[in-house]
C-alpha positions as CSV (number, residue, x, y, z in Angstrom):
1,X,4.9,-59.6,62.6
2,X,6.8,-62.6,63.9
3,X,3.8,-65.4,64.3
4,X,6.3,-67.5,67.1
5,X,5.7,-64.5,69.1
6,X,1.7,-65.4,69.2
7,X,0.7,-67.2,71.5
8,X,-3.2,-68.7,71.9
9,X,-5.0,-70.1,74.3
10,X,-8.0,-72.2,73.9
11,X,-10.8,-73.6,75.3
12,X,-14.0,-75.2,74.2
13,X,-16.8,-76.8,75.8
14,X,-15.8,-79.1,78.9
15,X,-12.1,-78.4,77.8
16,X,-9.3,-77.0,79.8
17,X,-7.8,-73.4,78.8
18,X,-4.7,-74.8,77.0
19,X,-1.5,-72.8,75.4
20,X,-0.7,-73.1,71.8
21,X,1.8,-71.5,70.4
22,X,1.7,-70.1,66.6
23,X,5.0,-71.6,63.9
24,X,4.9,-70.7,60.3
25,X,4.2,-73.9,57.9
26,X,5.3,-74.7,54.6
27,X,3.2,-74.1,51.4
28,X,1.0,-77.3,50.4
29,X,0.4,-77.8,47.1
30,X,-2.0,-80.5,44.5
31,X,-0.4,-82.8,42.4
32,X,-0.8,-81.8,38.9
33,X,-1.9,-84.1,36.1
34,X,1.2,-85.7,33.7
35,X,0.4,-86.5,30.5
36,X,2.0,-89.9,28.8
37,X,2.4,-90.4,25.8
38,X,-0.8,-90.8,23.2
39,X,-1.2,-93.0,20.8
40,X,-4.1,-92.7,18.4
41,X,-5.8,-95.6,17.4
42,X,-8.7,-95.9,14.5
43,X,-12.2,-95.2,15.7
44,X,-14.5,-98.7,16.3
45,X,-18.1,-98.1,14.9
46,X,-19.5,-98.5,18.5
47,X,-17.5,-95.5,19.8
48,X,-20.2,-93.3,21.8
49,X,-21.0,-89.6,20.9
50,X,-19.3,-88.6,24.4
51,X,-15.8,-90.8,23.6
52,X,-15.4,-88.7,20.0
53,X,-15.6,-85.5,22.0
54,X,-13.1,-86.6,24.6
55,X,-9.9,-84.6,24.2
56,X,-7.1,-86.8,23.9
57,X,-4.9,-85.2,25.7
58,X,-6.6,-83.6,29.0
59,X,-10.2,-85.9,28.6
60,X,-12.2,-83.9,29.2
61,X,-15.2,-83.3,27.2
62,X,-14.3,-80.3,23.7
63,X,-16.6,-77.7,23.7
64,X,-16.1,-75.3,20.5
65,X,-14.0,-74.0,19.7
66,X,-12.3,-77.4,18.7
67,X,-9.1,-78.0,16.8
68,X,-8.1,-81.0,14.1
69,X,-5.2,-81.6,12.3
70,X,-5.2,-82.0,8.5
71,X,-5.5,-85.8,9.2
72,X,-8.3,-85.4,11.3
73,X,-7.3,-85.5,14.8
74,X,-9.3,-83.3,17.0
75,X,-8.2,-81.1,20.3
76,X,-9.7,-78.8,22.9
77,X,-9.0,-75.3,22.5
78,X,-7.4,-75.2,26.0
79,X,-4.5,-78.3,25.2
80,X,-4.1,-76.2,21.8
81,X,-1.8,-74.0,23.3
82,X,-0.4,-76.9,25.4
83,X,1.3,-79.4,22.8
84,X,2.6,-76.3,21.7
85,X,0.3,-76.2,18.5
86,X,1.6,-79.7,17.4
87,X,-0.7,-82.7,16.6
88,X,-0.4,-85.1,19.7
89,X,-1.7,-87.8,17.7
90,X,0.6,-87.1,14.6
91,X,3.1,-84.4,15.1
92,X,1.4,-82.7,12.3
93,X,1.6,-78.8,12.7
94,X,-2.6,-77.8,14.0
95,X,-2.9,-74.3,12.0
96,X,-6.3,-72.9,12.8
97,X,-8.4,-75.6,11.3
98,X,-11.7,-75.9,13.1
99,X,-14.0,-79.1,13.3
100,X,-17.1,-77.6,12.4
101,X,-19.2,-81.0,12.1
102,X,-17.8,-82.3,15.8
103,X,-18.6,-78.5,17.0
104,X,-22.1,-78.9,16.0
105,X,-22.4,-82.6,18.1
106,X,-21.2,-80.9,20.9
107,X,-23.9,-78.0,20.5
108,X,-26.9,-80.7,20.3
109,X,-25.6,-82.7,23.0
110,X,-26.4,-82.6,26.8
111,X,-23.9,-83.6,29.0
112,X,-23.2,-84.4,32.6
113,X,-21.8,-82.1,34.9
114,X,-18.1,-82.8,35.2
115,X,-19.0,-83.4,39.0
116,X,-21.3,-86.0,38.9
117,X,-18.5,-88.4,40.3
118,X,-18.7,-86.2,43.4
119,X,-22.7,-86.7,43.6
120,X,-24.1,-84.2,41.1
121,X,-27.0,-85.5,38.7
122,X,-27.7,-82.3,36.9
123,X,-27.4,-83.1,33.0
124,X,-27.2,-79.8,30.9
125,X,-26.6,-78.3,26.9
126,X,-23.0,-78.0,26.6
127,X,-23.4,-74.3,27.3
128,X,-25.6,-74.1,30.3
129,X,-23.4,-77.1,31.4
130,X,-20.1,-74.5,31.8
131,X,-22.4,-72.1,33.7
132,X,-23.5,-74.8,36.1
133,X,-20.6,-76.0,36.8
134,X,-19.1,-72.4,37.9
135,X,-21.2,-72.5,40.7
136,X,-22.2,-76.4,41.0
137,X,-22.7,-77.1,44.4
138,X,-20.7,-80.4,44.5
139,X,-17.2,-79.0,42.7
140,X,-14.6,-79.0,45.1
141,X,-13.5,-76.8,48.5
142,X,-10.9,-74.7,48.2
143,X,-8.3,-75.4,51.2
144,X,-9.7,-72.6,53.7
145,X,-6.1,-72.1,55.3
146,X,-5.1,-68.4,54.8
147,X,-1.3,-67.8,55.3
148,X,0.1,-70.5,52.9
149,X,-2.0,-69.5,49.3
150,X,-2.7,-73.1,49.5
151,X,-4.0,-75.2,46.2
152,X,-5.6,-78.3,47.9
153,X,-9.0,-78.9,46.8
154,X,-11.2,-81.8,48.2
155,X,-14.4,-82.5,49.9
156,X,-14.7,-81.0,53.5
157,X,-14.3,-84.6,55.3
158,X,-10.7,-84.6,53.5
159,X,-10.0,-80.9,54.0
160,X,-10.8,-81.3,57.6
161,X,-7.9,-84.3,57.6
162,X,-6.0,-81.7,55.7
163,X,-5.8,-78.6,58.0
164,X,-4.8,-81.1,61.1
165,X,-2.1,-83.1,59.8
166,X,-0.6,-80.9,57.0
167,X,-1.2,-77.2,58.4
168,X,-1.1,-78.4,62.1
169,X,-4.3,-76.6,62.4
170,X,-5.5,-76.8,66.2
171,X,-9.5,-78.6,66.2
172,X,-12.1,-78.3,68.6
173,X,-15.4,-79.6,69.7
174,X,-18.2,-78.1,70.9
175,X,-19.7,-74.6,69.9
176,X,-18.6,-71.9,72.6
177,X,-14.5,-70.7,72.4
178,X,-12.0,-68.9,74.5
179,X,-8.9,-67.8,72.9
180,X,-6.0,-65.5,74.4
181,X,-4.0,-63.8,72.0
182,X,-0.8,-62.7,73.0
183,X,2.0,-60.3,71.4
184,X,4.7,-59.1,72.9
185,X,5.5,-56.2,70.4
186,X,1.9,-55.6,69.5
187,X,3.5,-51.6,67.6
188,X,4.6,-54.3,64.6
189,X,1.6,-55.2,62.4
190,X,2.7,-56.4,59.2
191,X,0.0,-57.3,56.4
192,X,-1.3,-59.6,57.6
193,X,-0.7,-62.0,60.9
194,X,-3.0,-65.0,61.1
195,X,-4.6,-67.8,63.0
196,X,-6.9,-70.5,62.2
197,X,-8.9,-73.0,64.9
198,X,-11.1,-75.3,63.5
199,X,-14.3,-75.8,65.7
200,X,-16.6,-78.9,65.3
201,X,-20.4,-78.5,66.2
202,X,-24.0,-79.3,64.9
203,X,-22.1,-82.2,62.9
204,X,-20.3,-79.5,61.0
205,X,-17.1,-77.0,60.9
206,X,-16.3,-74.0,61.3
207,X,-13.2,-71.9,60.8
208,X,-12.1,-69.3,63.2
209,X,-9.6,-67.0,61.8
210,X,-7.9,-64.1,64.3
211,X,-5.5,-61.6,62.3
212,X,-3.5,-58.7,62.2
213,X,-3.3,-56.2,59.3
214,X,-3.3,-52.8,58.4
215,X,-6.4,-51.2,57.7
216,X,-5.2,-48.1,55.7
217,X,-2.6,-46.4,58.1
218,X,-4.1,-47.7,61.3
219,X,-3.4,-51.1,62.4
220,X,-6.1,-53.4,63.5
221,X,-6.8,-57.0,64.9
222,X,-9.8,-58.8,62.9
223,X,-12.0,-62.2,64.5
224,X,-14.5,-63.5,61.8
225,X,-16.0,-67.1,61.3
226,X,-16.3,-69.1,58.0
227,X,-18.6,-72.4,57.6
228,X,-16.7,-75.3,55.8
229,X,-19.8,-75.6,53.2
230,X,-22.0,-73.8,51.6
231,X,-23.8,-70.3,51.4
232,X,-27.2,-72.0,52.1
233,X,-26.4,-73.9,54.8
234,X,-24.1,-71.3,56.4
235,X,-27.0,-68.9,56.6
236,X,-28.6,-71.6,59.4
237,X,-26.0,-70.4,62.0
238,X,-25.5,-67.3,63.7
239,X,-21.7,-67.2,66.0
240,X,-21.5,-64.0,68.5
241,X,-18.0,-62.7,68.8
242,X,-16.5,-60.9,72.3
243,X,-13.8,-59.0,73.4
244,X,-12.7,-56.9,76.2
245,X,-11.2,-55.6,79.7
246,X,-10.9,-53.0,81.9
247,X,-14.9,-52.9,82.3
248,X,-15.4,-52.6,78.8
249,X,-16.2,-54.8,76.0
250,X,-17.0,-54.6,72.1
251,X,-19.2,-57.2,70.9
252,X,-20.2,-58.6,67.4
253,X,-22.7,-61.0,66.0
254,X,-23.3,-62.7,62.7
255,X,-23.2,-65.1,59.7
256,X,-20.5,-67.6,59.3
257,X,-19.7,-66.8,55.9
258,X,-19.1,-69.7,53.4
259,X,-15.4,-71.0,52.9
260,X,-16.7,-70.7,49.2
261,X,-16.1,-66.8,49.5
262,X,-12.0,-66.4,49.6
263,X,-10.4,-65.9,53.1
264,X,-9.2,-62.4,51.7
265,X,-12.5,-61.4,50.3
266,X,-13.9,-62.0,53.6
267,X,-11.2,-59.8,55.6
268,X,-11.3,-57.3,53.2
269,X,-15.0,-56.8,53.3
270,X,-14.7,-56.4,56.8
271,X,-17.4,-58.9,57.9
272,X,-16.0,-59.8,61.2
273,X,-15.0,-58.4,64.8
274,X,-12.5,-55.6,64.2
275,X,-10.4,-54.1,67.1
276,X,-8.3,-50.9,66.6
277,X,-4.5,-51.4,68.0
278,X,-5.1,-48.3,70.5
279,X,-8.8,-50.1,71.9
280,X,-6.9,-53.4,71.9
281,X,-3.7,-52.1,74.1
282,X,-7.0,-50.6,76.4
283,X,-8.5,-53.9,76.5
284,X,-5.1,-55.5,77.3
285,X,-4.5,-53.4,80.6
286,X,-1.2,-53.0,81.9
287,X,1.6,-50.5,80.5
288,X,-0.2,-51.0,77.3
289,X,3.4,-52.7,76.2
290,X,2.2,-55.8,75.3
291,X,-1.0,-57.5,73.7
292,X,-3.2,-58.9,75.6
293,X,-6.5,-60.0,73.4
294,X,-9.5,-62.7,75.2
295,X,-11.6,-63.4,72.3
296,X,-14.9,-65.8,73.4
297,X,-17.6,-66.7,71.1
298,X,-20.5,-69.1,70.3
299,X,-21.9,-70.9,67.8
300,X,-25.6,-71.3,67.3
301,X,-28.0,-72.6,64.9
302,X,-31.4,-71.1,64.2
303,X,-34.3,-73.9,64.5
304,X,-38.2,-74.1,63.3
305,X,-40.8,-73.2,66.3
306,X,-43.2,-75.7,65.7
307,X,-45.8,-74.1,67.9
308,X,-45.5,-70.3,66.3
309,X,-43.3,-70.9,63.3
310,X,-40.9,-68.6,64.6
311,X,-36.9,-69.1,64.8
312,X,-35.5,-70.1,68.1
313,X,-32.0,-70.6,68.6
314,X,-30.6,-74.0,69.5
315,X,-27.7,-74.0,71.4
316,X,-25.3,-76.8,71.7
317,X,-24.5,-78.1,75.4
C-alpha cells in the first residue's frame, strides 16, 4: 500500500484538527562498537578481581566458558569466535584451552548488573546476574517505531527526541485523540501499512499505532496503544478506542501494552481495535470507493479512592 496516499488528521486536547500526510523514512541504525588495537601489558599486583575478568577485547565481564592462549592470555567465549580464534594479545593460535582457575573466580564472585550505569543497584552470582539482566528493568528501550526494523536503543527521554527528529514522528499533548485516516484505494492492503503518533499525558508517552495488514485472506485496519515504559506501570492506564459512521460504531477498551513487548508481537496477538475492510468501507459512507476511517480515543489512568479503596479513573483535562 502506498503510505503517501495516507493521509491523517489529528487533534488532541485544545488543538485544532490538523492534516498530516504519511512519507516513508529511511532506516535508522546504532553505531556499533570498533575495536583498536590491544596491547597487553603485565598485570600490577593491585589489579582488582573484576579487572582480571574483563575481556580484553569487548570489556565486559567473562563468564565461563573462558578462553587463554598458551601464554596465558584470557578471552570471553563470545570475542572467541570474533578475532577469528587468534590471541588478540599475542597472535598465538587459542585452541580450546580453558581457564579453569579464572572460571572458578568468576563462579564465587557477585557482580553488578551491567546496567547499573543506567540506575540499577541489584548485585548478583555471575549466574543469576545473566538472568537479571534479561529482564532488568533499567536495560535499554528498544526504538518503538514499526516500519523501519529500527536498532536505536536508549532511555525513553532520548527515544522520545528520537521518534520526532529522526522518524518525523507527529507528538501530541494531552490524553483524548482524533485521527482521520484516509485511502484512496483502500482494495490494496499490503502487509502491513503503518502509522505512529506519539501522545504525551500523565507525565508519560504513549504510542498510537494505526495499520493495515492482512489478517489471513481478509484484509483489515488495526488501532492499538503501547506505553513507552514498563509492564508495571502500563497496567496503571486504561485508553478506550472508537470508530464509526453511518449510525454505527465499534468500540474497544484496554491496556496500553508495554513498548517492551515487540510492535509485531502486539499486532499479531491482536490486542487492539481491529476493523474488517468491508465494516471499514461501511463506516466510511459514500460509494464505498475510498477509505474514510475517524479513529478517537482517550487515555486514562486508574487512581486510589481514598474513601472506599476502590479505583476511580482520573481523567486528564
Amino acid at each position: 500500500m502506498d503510505l503517501d496516499n495516507i493521509e491523517c488528521v489529528s487533534s488532541s486536547d485544545g488543538m485544532d484538527e490538523d492534516e498530516i500526510h504519511l512519507h516513508h523514512h529511511p532506516q535508522f541504525s546504532s553505531s556499533k562498537p570498533h575495536y583498536s588495537n590491544l596491547v597487553h601489558s603485565a598485570i600490577h599486583p593491585t589489579t582488582s578481581v573484576h579487572e582480571l575478568l574483563e575481556c580484553p577485547v569487548c570489556t565486559n565481564s567473562m563468564y565461563p566458558p573462558i578462553h587463554q592462549c598458551h601464554n596465558g592470555h584470557t578471552l570471553c567465549s563470545t570475542c572467541k569466535t570474533r578475532v577469528h580464534n587468534r590471541c588478540p594479545t599475542c597472535r598465538q593460535e587459542l585452541g580450546d584451552i580453558r581457564c579453569l582457575a579464572l572460571e572458578k573466580v568468576a563462579e564465587s564472585l557477585e557482580l553488578p548488573c551491567k546496567y547499573c550505569s543506567l540506575g540499577c543497584p541489584e548485585i548478583f552470582p555471575y549466574y543469576s546476574k545473566l538472568k537479571h539482566e534479561a529482564i532488568c528493568n533499567f536495560r535499554p528501550y528498544n526504538c518503538p517505531y514499526a516500519g523501519s526494523e529500527c536498532s536505536v536503543v536508549g532511555d525513553i527521554p532520548y527515544l522520545v527526541s528520537h521518534l520526532r527528529d529522526d522518524h518525523k514522528v507527529d507528538m501530541h499533548s494531552g490524553c483524548t485523540f482524533n485521527h482521520r485516516y484516509v485511502k484512496s484505494n483502500p482494495r490494496e492492503v499490503e502487509n502491513a501499512t503503518w502509522m505512529l503518533t506519539v501522545f504525551n499525558c500523565f507525565g508519560q508517552y504513549f504510542c498510537l499505532h494505526f495499520e493495515a495488514f492482512q489478517l489471513g485472506m481478509a484484509p483489515v485496519y488495526m488501532a492499538f496503544l503501547r506505553f513507552m515504559g514498563d509492564e508495571t506501570d502500563a497496567r496503571n492506564y486504561t485508553y478506550s478506542l472508537e470508530v464509526g459512521g453511518n449510525g454505527r460504531k465499534l468500540t474497544w477498551e484496554g491496556t496500553p501494552r508495554s513498548i517492551r513487548d515487540s510492535h509485531r508481537k502486539v499486532r499479531d496477538s491482536h490486542d487492539g481495535l481491529i476493523i474488517q475492510r468491508n465494516m471499514a468501507l461501511f463506516f466510511s459512507g459514500g460509494d464505498r470507493k475510498e477509505l474514510k476511517l475517524r479513529v478517537t480515543g482517550r487515555i486514562w489512568k486508574e487512581q486510589q479512592n481514598p474513601d472506599g479503596g476502590a479505583c476511580i479513573p482520573n481523567l486528564c483535562s
